[in-house]
N, C-alpha and C positions, 0 to 999 in steps of 0.2 A: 522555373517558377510559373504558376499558374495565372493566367492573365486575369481571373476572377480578382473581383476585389476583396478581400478578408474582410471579416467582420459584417458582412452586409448579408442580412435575413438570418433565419434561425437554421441555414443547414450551412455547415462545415465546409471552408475551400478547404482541400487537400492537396496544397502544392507543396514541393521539396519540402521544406524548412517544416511544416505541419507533420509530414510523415519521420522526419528524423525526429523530429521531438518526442511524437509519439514511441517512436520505436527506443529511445533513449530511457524513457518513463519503463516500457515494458522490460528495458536490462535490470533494472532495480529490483522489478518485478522477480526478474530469475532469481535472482538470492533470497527476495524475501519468502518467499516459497519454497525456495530450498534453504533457507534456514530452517523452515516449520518442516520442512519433509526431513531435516538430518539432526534433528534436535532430539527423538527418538535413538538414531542410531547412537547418535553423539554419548547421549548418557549412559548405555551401554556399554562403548566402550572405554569413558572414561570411571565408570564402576559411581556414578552421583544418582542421588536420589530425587526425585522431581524437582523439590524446593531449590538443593544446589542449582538444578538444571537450570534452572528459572532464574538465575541469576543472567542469565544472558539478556530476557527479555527484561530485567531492570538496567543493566546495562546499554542497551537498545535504546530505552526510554531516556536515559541519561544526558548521551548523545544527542539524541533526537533534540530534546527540547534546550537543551545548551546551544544546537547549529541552527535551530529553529528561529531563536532568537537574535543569532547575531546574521544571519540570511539577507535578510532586508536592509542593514549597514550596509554589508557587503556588497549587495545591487547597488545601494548608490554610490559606493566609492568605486565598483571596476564599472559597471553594467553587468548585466545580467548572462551574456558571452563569454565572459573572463571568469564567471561564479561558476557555470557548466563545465567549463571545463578544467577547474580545481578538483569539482566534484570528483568529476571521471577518475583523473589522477587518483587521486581519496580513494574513492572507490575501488579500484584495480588493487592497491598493496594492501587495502582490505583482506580485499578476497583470499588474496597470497597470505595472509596470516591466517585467518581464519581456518585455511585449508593445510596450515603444517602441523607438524606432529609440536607435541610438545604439551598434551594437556589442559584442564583448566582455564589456566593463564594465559595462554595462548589464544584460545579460544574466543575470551573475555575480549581478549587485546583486540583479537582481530575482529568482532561483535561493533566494537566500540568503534573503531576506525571507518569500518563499511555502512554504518550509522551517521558520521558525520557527511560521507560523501553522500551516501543516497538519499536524508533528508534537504544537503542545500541545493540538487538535482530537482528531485521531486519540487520543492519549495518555487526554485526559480521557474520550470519547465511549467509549470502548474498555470503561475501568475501569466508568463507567455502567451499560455494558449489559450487563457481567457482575455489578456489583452489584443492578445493579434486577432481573436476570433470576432471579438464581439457579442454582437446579442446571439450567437449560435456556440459564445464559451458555454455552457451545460453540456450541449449535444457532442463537442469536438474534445472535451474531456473525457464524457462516458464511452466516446470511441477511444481515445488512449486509454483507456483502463480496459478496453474491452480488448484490444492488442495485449495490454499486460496479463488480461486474467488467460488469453493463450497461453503466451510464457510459461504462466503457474500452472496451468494444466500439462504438460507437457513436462515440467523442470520434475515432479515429484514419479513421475514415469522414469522418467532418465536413471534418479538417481533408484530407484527404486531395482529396477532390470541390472543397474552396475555395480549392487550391490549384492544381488542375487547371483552374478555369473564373475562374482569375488575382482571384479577393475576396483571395490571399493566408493564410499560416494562421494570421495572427494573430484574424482574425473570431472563430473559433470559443469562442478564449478570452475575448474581450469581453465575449461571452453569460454567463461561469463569475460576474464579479462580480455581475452583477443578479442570479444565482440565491443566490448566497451572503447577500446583504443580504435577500432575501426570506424563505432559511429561517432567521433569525434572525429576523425582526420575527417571524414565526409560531412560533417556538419559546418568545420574550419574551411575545409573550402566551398558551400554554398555558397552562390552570389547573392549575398543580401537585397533586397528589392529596400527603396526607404522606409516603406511602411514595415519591415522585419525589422530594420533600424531602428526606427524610433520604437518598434513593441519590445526591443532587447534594451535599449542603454537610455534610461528618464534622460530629462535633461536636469541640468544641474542647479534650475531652480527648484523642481517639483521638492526632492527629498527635503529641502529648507522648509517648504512650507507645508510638509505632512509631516514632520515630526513636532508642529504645533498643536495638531488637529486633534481630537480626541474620537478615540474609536465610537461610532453609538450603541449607545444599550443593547440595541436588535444584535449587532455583532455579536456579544458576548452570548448570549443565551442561543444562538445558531451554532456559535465555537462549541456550548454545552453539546450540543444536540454533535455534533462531530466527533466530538470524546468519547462520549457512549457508542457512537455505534463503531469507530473504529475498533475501540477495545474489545466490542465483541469479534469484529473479522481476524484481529489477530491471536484471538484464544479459539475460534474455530481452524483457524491453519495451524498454527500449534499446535493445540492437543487435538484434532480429529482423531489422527493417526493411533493415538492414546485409546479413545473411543473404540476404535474400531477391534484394538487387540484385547483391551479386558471384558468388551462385550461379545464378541466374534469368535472371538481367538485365534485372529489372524497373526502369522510373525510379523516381524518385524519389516523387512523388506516389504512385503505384501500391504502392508500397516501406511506403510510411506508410499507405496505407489496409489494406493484408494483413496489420497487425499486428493488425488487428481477429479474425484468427483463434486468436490467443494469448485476445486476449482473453473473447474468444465462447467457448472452450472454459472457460477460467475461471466465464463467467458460469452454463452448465451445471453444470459441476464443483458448483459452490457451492449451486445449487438441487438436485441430487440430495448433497452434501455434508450442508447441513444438516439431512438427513430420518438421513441414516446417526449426525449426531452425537447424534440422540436413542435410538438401540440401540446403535452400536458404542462401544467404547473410545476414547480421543483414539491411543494408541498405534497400535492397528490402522488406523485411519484413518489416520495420517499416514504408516504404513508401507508400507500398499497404494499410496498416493497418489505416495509417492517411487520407487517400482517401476512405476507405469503413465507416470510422466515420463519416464523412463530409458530405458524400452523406445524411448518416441515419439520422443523425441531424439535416439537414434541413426539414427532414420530420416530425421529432418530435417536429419541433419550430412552423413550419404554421399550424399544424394541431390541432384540441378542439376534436375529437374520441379517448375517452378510448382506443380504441384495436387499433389505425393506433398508437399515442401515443407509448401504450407499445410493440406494434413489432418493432417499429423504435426505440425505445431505447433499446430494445435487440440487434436490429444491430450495433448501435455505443458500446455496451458491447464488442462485437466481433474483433470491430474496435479496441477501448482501452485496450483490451485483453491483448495483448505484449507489451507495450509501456512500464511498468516497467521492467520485467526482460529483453527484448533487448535493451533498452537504458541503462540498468546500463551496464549490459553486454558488451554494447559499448563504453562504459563510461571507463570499466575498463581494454578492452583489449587497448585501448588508451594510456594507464597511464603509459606505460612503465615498467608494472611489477609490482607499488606500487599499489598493490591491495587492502589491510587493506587502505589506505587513500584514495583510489579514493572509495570504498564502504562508506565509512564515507562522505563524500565530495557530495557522487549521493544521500543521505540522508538528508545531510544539502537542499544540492539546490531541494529537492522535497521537503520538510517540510515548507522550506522559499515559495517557488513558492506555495507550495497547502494551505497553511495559507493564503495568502493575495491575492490572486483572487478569494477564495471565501466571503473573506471581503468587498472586492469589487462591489463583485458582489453583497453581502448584501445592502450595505450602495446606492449602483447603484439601486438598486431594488426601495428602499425607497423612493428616489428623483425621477426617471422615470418609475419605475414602470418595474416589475419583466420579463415580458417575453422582455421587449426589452432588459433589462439588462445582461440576457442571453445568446445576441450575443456574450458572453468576449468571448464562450465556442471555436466557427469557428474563431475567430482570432487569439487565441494560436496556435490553431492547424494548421494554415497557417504560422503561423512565425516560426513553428518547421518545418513544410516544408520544407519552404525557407533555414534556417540554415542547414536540410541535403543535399538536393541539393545543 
């Protein structure tokens, strides 16, 4: 443990407990990105047509905003150390389903499962490291996401290459369980400092007296502002891949590895992100950041060049970079302090929001056809605009 005291000024301690977390957030990461990198192969070889396909991301959402809501219970009947490590569990026989044979159903099943565990992860791990951090939660967030968007940069390579040299892309995911069970025995045995203590398990009068409280107004309309722009980061890791083959006409494999450049621009984003969110405002940041997507995106929609394509989608990476950890961030300095529910709450409304606009965007594809369907992507991101302004 780090003899720094947490939460004191706006820059990040980084001792044990901060970096497991972090690194915890970034395993989530590995699937959700190799969800959006095998969602492609996936419909291929189960012979479904985008809309079917998109049943996963409604399933996703399902999940999501069902654990999303019971999260915050959860923290205060075990604490927030007993909620991690269900997740994992969760999580891991997730994976094992998702990645067996068997079809569809299968699929769904195992969508759904790795849904419950990685939103009451993300949810609790979130609320943590803004409570253990303090006034530097923005900054020690945008760096665990900036460890995650690693992960995603890398997981759609993975599967990408193991797919190409026929291991198939379920390998890559195999690897995601052993890490998950690792950083949980290493997290179970960190020696808790008190202050990790009290930032993991409320005390048992808090949760009595914040289930009286009412959320305020700003809450709600910051939660807006989280829905929209999640929704667009998970129909850009989603269908990129999509993008890239009916405009490119890159295969398949190839299709899933160049979403590595969404990602890789996120991973940047997020390491020069969380230097910004220790001088700038959360407002300014996420206004700049919705304005450098937007530009990059249209470049990425008009253009059929491979390389204009993937550097334009590394720019909007960069753009969508911060949009999760400073919209929850904003989300939850709003909340009036109920931290535990506004983190469950910015989970629900990004699970709901990033399930059904890229079903949308599925089923939109089918009837008009895929790249005009992809304009959903610049209209989210103007409506979150408007709502911060």
């Amino acid at each position: 443990m780090s003899a720094a005291s947490p939460g004191s000024g706006r820059r990040p301690t980084l001792d044990r407990i901060t970096w497991i977390s972090y690194v915890q957030i970034s395993l989530f990461a590995f699937f959700l990105y190799g969800f959006g990198a095998t969602q492609a192969l996936l419909r291929d070889e189960q012979g479904t047509s985008r809309t079917v396909a998109s049943l996963h991301a409604i399933v996703f959402a399902v999940a999501n905003v069902i654990t999303g809501l019971l999260v915050p219970r959860l923290i205060e009947r075990w604490g927030r150390g007993r909620v991690i490590r269900i997740a994992i569990v969760t999580m891991s026989i997730g994976v094992a389903i998702y990645t067996a044979p068997g079809g569809l159903a299968v699929s769904l099943l195992g969508t759904a499962v790795v849904a419950c565990g990685g939103v009451a992860l993300i949810a609790t791990a979130n609320a943590f490291i803004l409570d253990y951090q303090g006034s530097a939660g923005p900054a020690a967030l945008t760096q665990a996401n900036a460890l995650a968007a690693l992960f995603g940069f890398v997981v759609p390579i993975v599967i990408g290459v193991t797919t190409a040299i026929a291991l198939g892309w379920r390998t890559g995911l195999w690897a995601l369980i052993v890490a998950l069970v690792v950083s949980e025995v290493l997290r179970s045995r960190t020696d808790a400092s008190p202050a990790v203590q009290r930032a993991e398990t409320p005390t048992p009068a808090i949760p009595v007296r914040r289930e009286r409280v009412q959320l305020p107004r700003q809450f709600w309309w910051s939660l807006s502002v989280v829905a929209l722009l999640l929704a667009t980061e998970f129909t850009l890791t989603l269908w990129s891949a999509d993008l890239l083959r009916e405009r490119a006409g890159l295969g398949a494999a190839a299709a899933a590895a160049s979403l590595a450049s969404v990602t890789g621009g996120m991973f940047i984003g997020r390491l020069f992100g969380s230097r910004l969110a220790q001088t700038w405002s959360v407002d300014r940041l996420l206004i700049s950041s919705i304005l450098l997507a937007l530009s990059a995106f249209a470049v990425a929609w008009v253009s059929s060049h491979v390389l204009a394509i993937l550097v334009a989608l590394f720019v909007v990476g960069l753009g969508i970079a911060v949009h999760w950890p400073i919209g929850v961030s904003r989300a939850v300095a709003s909340s009036g302090g109920l931290i535990d529910r506004a983190s469950g709450l910015s989970s629900v409304a990004a699970g709901a929001a990033g399930g059904i606009a890229p079903f949308i965007l599925g089923a939109m594809s089918d009837a008009i056809g895929f790249h005009r369907a992809f304009l959903i992507v610049p209209v989210m991101l103007v409506t979150a605009l408007i709502l911060i302004l």
